[in-house]
N, C-alpha and C positions, 0 to 999 in steps of 0.2 A: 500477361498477369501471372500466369502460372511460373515462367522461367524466374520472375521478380521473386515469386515466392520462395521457388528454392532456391536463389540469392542468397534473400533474409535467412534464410534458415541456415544456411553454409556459414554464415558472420556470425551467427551467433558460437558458433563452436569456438573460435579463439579467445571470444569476448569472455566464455564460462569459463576455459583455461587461465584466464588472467585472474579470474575470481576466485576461482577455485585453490590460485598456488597466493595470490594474496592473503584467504582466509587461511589458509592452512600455514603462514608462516606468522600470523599475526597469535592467530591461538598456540601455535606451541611456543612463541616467545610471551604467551600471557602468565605462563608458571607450571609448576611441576602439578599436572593431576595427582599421581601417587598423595599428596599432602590432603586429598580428601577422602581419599580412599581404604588408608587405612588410620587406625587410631593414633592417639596421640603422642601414644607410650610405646609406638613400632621404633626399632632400630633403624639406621642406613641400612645395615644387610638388607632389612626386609625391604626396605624402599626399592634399595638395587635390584633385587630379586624380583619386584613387581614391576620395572621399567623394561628388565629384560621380559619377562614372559609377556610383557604390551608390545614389547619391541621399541619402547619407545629409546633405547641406549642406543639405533644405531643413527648411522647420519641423515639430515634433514632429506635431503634428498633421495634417498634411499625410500625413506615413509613417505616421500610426497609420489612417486613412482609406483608403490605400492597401493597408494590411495587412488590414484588415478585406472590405475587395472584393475581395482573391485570396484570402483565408482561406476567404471563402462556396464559393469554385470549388475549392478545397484544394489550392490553390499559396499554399507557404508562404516561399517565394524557396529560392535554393540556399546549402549549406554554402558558407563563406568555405574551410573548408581541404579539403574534399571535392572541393567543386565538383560537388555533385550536389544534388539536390532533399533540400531537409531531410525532409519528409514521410516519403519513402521509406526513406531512414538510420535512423528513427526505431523505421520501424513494424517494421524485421528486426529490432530489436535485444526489439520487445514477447514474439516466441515464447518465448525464451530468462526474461525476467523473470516470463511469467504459470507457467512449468514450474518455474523456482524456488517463488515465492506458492505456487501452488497444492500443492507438496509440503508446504512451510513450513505453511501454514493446516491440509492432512491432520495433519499431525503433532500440531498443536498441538491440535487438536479430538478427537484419538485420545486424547491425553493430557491434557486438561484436564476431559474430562465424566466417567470415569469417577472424578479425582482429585476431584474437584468432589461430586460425588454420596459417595462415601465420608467425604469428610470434614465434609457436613452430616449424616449418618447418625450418625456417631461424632463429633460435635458436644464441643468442648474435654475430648476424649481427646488422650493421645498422638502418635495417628494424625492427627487435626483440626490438633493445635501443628504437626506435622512438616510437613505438606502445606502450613500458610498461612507457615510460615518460607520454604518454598522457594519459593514465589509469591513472596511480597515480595524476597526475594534475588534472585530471577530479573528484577523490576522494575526493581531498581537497577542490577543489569548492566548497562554498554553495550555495544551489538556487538559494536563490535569490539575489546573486551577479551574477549567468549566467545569471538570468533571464533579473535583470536592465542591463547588457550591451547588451544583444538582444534585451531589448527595446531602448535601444540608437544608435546601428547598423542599426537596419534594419525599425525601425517605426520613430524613430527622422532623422537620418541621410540620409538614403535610401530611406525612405515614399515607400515602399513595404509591409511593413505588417502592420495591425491595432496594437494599441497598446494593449488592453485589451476587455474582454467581449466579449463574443460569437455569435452566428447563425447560420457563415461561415466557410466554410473547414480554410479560411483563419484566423481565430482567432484562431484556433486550433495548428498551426503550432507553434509560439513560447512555446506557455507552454510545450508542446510536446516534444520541443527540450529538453529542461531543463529539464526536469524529464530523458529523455530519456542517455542522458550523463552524470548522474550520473549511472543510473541501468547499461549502458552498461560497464562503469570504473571496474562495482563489477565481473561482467560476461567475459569481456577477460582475466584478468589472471588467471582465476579460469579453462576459455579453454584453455589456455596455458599450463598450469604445467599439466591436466589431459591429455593432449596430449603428453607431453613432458616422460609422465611416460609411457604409455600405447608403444608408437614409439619402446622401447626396449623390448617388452614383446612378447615373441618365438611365437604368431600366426601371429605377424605381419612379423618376421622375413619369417616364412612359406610362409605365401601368398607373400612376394616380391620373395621366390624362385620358385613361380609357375609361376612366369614370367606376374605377374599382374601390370597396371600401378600406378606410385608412387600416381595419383589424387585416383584410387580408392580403392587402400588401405592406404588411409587418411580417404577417405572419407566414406568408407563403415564398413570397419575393426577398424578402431581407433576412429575416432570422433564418434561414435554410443557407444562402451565402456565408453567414456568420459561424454556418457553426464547426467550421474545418479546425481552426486555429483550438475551440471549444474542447472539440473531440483530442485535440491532445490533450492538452489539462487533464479531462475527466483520465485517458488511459493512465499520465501519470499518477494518477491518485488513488489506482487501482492497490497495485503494488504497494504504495504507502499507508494504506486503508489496510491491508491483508496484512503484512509484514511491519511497518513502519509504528503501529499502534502500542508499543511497547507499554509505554508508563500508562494508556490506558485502559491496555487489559491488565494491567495489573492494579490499577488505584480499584477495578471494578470486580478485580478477580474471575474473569472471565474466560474460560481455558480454551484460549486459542493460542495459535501461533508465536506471537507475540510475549504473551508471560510465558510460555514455554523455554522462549529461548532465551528470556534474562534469567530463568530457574537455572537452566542449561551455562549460562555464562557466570554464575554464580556459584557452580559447583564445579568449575570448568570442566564442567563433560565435553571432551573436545567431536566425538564424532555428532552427538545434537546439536551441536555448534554448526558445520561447518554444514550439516544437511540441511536445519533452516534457513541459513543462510542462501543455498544453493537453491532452495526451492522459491526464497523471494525473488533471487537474480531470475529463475527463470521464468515465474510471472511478470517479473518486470520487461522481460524481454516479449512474450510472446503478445503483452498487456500493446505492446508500442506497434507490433508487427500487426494487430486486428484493428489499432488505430490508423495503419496505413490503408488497409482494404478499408474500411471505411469512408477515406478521405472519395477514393476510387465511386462510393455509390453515392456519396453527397455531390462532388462535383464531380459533373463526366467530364470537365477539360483538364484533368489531373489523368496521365498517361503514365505507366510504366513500362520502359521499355526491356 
């Protein structure tokens, strides 16, 4: 187990490389930072004169070489509109996006294993129809069309929840929802159909003729089988929850990562750019590497060698 782990960990180094000279060729072909940097009425001289003191006049490679030997030391250069270390900007804004995720992901896992299991149990009942309708409706949703009619239900109409912006448990609640009803849409039919396969498979058959009841050889014998395939979903949603929430920290204005770095991409501050960036790749990586050790304590006939 442990040789597996410093595997994974060895692959992800080319994999950040790839990201790293991806993101960094895509923002500087996004446009000239200088054009927000200085006013309206600055000359070319002055333009010139601040491309060279950024260094950005010499060759791409040259900057991307550069970027990569203060990225190893975790100098990322500083914000263009801050004037502070991007790294640092980046990483306040992480508490705020993983307290979102991590509500988001409870919610959605509260509510998608028990809808999951019921409606492979009662398999094209009623119950089965209602629950895969609302899954697929929940898919098609976007964001932040749930998000704007949860601010119109329950902050304009209701005046129960704040409409945006943080402090309070209570700010937390609608973005929550939102993120949390699309990740739950992906996660019930994925418990559905791993339940609905595993229900005919001869151990299950064994333990109901030991005279065990139907709840816990559901719940002990099948959904524990089921839930390998589960555990990835959730790790990718991790990443997508933390970083991927863009239009809805921002419909909710809620300062996390996410509107950070459409501020960041709308002012083309390239070095916040390319750190948020770098910081989702590497959740996203490490998100996939604690979804494999876990495959490991779910099922022990899952070996690495």
């Amino acid at each position: 187990m442990a040789r597996y782990l410093v595997k994974r960990v060895l692959q992800m180094i080319p994999v950040l490389l790839i990201i790293t000279l991806v993101v960094f060729l895509l923002v500087n072909v996004a446009g000239d930072p200088t054009v927000n940097m200085l006013p309206l009425d600055a000359t070319e001289a002055d333009r010139q004169a601040l491309r060279e003191a950024l260094g950005l006049n010499r060759p791409l490679y040259v900057q991307y070489l550069d970027f990569l030997g203060d990225a190893v030391t975790g100098n990322f250069g500083e914000s263009y509109r801050y004037n502070q270390p991007a790294v640092e900007l980046a990483l306040q804004r992480i508490p705020a996006s993983v307290q979102l995720a991590g509500t988001a992901l409870l919610l959605a896992i509260v509510l998608a294993i028990p809808l999951g299991i019921l409606s492979a149990m009662f398999a094209n009942s009623p119950l089965d129809l209602a629950v895969s309708g609302i899954s697929v409706l929940g898919r098609a949703m976007p964001n932040f069309w749930v998000g704007i009619l949860l601010i119109l239900l329950f902050a304009v109409e209701l005046n129960v929840l704040p409409v945006s912006g943080s402090g309070t448990p209570a700010h937390l609640v609608l973005p929550a929802v939102t993120l949390a009803i699309q990740a739950a849409s992906q996660i019930i039919p994925l418990i559905r159909s791993n339940m609905l396969a595993i229900m005919h498979e001869d151990y299950i058959r064994t333990a109901r003729s030991k005279g065990l009841r139907e709840a816990g050889v559901v719940c002990i014998h099948a959904f524990k089988n089921a839930l390998v395939p589960v555990v990835t979903v959730v790790a990718l949603e991790i990443p997508s929850l933390i970083g991927g929430s863009l239009i809805t920290e921002t419909v909710f204005a809620w300062p996390g990562l996410g509107q950070f770095l459409i501020q960041a991409i709308n002012n083309q501050d390239m070095s916040v750019v390319q750190v948020c960036i770098l910081l989702i790749a590497v959740i996203t990586l490490v998100a996939n590497l604690l979804a494999d050790i876990v495959y490991c304590l779910i099922d022990p006939r899952i070996r690495y060698s």
